[in-house]
N, C-alpha and C positions, 0 to 999 in steps of 0.2 A: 569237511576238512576245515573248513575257515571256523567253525564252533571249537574243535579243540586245536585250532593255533588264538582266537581268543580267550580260551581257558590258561594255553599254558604262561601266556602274558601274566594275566593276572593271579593265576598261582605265585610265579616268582617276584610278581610285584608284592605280594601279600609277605613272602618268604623275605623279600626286601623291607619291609615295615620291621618283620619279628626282629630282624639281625640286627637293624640298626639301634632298636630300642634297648633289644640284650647287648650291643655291643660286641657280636659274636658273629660274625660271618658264614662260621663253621656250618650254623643252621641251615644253610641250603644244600651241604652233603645229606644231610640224613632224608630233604625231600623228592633227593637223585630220584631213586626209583621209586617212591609213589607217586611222582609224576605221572612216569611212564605208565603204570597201572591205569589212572586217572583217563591220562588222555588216548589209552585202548579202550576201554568201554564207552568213553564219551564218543569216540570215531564213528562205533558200531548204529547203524542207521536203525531205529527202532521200524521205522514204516518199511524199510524192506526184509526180506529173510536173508543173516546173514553166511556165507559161503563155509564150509568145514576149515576151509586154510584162511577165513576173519576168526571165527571162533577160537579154532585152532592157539593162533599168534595171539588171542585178549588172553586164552586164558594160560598160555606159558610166560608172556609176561607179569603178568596176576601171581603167580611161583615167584620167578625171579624177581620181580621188582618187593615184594611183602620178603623175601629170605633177607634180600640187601639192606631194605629197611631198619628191619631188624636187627643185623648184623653192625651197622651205623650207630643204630639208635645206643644198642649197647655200650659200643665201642667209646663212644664221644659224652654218655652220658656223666655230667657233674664233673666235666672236664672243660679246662680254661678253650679260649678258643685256640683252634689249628693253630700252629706256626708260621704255617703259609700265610694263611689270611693276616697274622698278627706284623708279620714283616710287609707287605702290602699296606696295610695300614697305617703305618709308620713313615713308609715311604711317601704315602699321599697325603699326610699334613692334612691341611683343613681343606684338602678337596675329597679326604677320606669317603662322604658320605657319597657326593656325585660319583666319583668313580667306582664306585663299588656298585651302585646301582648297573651300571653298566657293563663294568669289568666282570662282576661276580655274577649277579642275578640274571641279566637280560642277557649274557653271555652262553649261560647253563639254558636260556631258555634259548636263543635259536640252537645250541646245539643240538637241543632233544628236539626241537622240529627237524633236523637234519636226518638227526640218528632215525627216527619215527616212521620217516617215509615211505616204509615197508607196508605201513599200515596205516598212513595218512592217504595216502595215492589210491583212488577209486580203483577197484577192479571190475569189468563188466559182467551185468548181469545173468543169470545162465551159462556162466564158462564153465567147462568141463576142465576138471579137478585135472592137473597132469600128474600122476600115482607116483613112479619113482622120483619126480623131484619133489614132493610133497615126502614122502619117507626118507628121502636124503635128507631135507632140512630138519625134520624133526631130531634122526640121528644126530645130525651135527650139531644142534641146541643139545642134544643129551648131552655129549661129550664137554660141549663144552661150560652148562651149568656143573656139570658134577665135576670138572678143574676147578673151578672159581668156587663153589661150596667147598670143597673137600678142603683146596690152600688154601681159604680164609680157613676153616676149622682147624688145620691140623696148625697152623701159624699161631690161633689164639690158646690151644694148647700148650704151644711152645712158649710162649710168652706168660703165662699165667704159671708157670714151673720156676721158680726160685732157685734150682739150683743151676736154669742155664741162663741166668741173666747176663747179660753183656757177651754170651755167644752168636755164632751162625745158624739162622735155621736152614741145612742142608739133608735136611731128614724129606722121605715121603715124597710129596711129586714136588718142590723142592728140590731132591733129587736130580732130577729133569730139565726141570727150566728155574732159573732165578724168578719168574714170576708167573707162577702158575695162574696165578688168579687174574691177573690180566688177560691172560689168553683165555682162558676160560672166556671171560666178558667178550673179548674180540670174537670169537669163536660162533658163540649162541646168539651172537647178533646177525653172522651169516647163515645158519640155520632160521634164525627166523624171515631175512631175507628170501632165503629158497622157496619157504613157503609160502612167500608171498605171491613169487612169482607163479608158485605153481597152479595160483589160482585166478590169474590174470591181469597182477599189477603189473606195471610197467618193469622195464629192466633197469628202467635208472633209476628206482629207487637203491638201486646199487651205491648209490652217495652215501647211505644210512650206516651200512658197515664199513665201507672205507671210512668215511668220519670218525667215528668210535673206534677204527683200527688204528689207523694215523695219531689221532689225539693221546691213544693209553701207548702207542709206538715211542712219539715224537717231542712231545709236549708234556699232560700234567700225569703220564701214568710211570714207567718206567726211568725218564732221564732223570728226576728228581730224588727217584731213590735210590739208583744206581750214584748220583754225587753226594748224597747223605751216607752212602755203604761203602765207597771208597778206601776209606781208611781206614776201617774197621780192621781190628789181626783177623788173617786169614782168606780176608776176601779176594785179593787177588789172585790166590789159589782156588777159589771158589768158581770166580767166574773166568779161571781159565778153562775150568772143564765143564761147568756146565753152561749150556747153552740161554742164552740172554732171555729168550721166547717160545720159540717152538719147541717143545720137549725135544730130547733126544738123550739117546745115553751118554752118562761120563765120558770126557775123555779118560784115556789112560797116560798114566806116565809111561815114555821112554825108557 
């Protein structure tokens, strides 16, 4: 454990050199989930043989974290930094560089020890696998990878379409929930929880999904966009019927 909480230090220290010298903050989303990749295989103890629910969880994050990357890499490529960061940065004056070491980089790095814990936290040696919460978890990572791939997809379709510029995307699972793709992320982070447990991690690594649920809940994942969508026409028709999170069908009018 303490090799990849030393790695993910200086990962985002390293992430902190690039950003300051681009001048782009932004840089530390696109290393979100190569982290996570990173410090699953780094965890995995080469001198022991590791359990089907270690394997297991390296290699679905090894999926999710390379699809995110990806999907990042794309998204932000040859593009000015975030707006987030860029108002942050503004706001900090000439302590811009300190705090952002802090604020941005070392911030994203205890998260992802939080979020982690599933698979940072020893399980003992010789445990017998427990079956159904091991194929519960895996189910619940399916459902909830294929929310978060399918709404970033079906969203960057929408957006790459010229004739629906300055519309709602309410199409697809959309549909469902205002933010399918966050729940998705909340979702497969408790499926990879289950199976953590199923193979003999502690139960508190239960902080890992509450963290990652709380944070895309409460802070940088839905209240930000919800007050940037606001005032858009139609959205408050929008999100009177559908539901903010957890999928559910339309309301209907009266």
């Amino acid at each position: 454990m303490t090799s990849a909480l030393i790695f993910i230090f200086v990962y985002f220290f390293l992430f902190f050199l690039l950003g300051t010298a681009k001048k782009n903050n932004s840089v530390v989303d696109i290393g979100w989930g190569i982290g996570f990749v990173l410090t699953a295989w780094i965890r995995l103890n080469p001198s022991l043989p590791a359990s089907l629910p270690q394997w297991t969880i390296t290699l679905l994050i090894t999926l999710w974290g390379l699809r995110l990357f990806t999907h990042i890499l794309k998204r932000n490529h040859g593009k000015p930094e975030d707006a987030r960061y860029t108002v942050m940065r503004k706001s900090w004056g000439s302590w811009a560089v300190p705090r952002a070491f802090f604020q941005v980089y070392m911030l994203q790095g205890v998260l992802m020890a939080l979020i982690s814990l599933p698979f940072l936290l020893p399980a003992p040696a010789g445990y017998a696998v427990i079956t159904p919460l091991y194929a519960a978890g895996f189910a619940v990572f399916a459902v909830g990878f294929a929310f978060e791939a399918v709404g970033d997809a079906q969203l960057a379709a929408f957006l790459h379409n010229p004739t629906r510029k300055g519309q709602l995307m309410t199409q697809g699972l959309w549909r469902y929930t205002r933010h399918p793709n966050y729940f998705g992320e909340a979702t497969l982070w408790w499926g990879i929880w289950l199976i953590a447990i199923s193979g003999g991690v502690s139960p508190w690594s239960v902080v890992g999904p509450i963290t990652i649920t709380c944070l895309l809940l409460f802070v940088s994942g839905v209240p930000p966009l919800e007050k940037a969508m606001k005032n858009r026409i139609g959205y408050a028709e929008y999100a009177r019927k559908t539901s903010v999170f957890i999928p559910w069908f339309p309301r209907k009018d009266r």
